[in-house]
N, C-alpha and C positions, 0 to 999 in steps of 0.2 A: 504494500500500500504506500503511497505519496501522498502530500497535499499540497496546494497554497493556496492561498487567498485573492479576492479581487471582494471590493468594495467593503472592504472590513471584516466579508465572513471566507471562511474556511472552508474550501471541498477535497474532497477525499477521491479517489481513484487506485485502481489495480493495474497493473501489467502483467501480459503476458508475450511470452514471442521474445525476436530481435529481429535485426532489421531494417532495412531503408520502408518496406509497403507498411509504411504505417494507418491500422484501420482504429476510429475511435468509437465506441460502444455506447450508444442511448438507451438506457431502460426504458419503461412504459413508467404509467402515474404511482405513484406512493410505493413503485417497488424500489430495486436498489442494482447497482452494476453489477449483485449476482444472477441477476435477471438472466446476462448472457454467459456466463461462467463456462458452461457446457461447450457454447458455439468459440467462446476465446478459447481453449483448451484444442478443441478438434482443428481451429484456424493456425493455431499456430506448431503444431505438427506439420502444418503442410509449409511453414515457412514466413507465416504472416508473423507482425508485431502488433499486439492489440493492446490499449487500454480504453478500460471502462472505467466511465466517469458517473460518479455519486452525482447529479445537480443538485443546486440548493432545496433543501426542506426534503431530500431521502436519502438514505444509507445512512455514511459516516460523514459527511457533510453536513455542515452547520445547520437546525432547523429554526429560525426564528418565526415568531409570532407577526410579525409584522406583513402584510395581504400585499402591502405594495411593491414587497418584494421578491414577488412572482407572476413574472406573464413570458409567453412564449421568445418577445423580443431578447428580454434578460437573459434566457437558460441560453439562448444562440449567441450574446456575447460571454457565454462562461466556459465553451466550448470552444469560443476563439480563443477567451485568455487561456485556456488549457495548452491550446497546438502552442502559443507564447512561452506558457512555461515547460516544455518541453524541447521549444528551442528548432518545433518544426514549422517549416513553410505550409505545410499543404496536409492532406489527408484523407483516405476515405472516410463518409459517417454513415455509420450502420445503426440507425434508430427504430424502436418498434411505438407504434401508436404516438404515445409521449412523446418518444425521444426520434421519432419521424418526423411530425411534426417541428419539433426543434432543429433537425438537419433540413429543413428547408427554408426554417430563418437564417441559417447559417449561411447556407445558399444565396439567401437573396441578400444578405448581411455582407458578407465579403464571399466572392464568386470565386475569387482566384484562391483562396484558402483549401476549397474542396476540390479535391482529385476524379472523386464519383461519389454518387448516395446510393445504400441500398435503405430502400425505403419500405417495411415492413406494415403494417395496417394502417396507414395514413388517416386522420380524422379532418373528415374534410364536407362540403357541401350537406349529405346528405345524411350527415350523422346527427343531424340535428335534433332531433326527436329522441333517437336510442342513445341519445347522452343526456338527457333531459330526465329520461324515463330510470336512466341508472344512477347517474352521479347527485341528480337531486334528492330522494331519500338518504344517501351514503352522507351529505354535505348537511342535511338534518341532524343525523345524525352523531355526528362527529364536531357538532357545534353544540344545541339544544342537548343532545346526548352526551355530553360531554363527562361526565362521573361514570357511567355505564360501562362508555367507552374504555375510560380509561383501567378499570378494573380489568374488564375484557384483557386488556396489555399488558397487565400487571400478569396475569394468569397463563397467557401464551408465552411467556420471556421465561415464565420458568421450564419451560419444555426444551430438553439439551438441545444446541444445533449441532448438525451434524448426525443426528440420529434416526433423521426421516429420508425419505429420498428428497434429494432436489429439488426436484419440482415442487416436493408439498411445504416443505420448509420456506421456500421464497415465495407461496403464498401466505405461510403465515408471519412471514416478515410484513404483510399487508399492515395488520393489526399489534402485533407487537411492538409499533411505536407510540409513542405520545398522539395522540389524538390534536392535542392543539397546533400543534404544528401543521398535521396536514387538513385541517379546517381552512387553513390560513391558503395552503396552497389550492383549495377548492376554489378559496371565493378570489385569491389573486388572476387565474385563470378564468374564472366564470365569467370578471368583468374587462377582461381584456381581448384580444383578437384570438383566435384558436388554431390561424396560420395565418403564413402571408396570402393575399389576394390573388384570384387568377389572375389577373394581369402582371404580378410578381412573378408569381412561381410560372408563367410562360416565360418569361424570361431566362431563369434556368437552361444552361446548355453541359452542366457535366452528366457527363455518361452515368444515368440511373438504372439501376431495378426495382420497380415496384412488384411489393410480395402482397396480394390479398388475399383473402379466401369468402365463400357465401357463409347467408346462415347470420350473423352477426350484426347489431341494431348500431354498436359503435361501430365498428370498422367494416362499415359494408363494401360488398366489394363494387359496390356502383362508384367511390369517391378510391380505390384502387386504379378501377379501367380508366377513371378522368384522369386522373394525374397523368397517367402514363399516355394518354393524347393529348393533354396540355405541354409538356415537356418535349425538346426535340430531340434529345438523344436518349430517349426512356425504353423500355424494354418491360410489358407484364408478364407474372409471373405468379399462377395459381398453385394457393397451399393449398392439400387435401383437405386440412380444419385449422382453427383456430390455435389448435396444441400440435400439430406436425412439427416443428421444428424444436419441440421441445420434448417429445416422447418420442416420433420415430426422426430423425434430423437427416440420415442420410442423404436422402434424394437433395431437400433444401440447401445444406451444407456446401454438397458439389455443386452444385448452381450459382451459390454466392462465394465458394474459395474459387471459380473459376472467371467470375466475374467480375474480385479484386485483382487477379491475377491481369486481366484485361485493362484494369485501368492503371495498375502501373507497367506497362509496358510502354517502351520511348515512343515519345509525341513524332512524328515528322515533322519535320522541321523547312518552315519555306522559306528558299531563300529567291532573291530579289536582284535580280539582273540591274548592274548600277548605268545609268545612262553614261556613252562615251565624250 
């Protein structure tokens, strides 16, 4: 684990790999950089360098109270200051939902920073309703339910980690944190923009993968196929479900180590015939 700071608070991050293809790892909401643990582990067998970044209000990163200091624009400068404090120019971002989202602020944020995005259930247009329908009792919850809740976290923190599988362990990372914190990060998000706008994100020309699948109210795969016709060098790319890359990962895996593979390969380079 690493940290450093940008605007007084602290974020945290893992590494894995070495290497010049450096890929940088976005969790989804209220989870944490072990979200992708499994996918950095199998990426960097094949030669990748990955770190996954904590943003502020999950993991080991600072969680303050404060609403305003969370909205999609911030987490995409905390992603830039990360490639800063590691001293690199550029890089792939490999974000799911959340942290999709956040790679294509980044995107539109500074362009020449990102190498490619693989862009994992994008929450975009038509998730309007099945985000309404899900995060508005949770954001009740975890405000108004605030004591409940928190007992709730008191209860799951005593369950050892490491003694469940993965996957169920980094859901119950959902709830094993302080409640008020991610209250904060509900209602910082709820009042802010939830990506950049089509006419942003057409802008976009690094070589993406958009990953969706059917079935799902937040991450439907209608704002999947958009993206990847808004964008001009995007590529879709249908999961079997919602949990393929996280119970059965192979097929996905090859798809996206072949695909970073793709974006660090040498640019062609034009050169320009000087008038005599």
């Amino acid at each position: 684990m690493g940290s450093f700071s940008i605007d007084g608070q602290r974020l945290a991050y893992a590494e894995y790999g070495s290497g010049p293809k450096l890929t940088i790892l976005l969790h989804g909401l209220l989870f944490n950089q072990r979200f992708h643990e499994a996918l950095a582990h199998d990426l960097a067998e094949r030669g990748h360098r990955l770190v996954a970044l904590d943003l502020l209000g999950h993991g080991e990163s600072d969680r303050p109270t404060d609403k305003w200091r969370y909205s999609m624009p911030s987490f995409g400068a905390q992603v830039e200051a990360l490639l800063d404090e590691l001293g690199e120019r550029e890089a792939v971002i490999l974000g799911t939902s959340l942290g999709a989202n956040v790679a294509l602020e980044l995107a539109v944020r500074a362009p020449d920073r990102v190498r490619g995005m693989v862009v994992e259930m994008p929450v975009l247009d038509h998730a309007l309703i099945g985000c309404a329908l899900a995060f508005t009792p949770l954001m009740v919850a975890l405000t108004a339910g605030e004591p409940a809740m928190r007992a709730v976290s008191r209860l799951t923190r005593l369950i050892p980690r490491r003694r469940l599988p993965w996957q169920a362990d980094i859901l119950l990372d959902w709830v094993r944190q302080d409640p008020a914190p991610s209250a904060a990060v509900f209602q910082g998000l709820f009042f802010d923009r939830i990506a950049p706008p089509r006419d942003e994100r057409a802008a976009i020309t690094a070589p993406t993968l958009v990953i969706g699948h059917q079935f799902d109210l937040v991450h439907p795969f209608s704002d999947a196929g958009m993206l990847a016709d808004e964008l001009p060098n995007a590529r879709l790319l249908q999961a079997h479900s919602l949990v393929e890359l996280r119970v059965s990962p192979l097929r996905l895996t090859n798809e996206i180590a072949g695909f970073l593979d793709e974006c660090w390969r040498p640019r062609a380079t034009k050169v320009r015939a000087r008038a005599s």
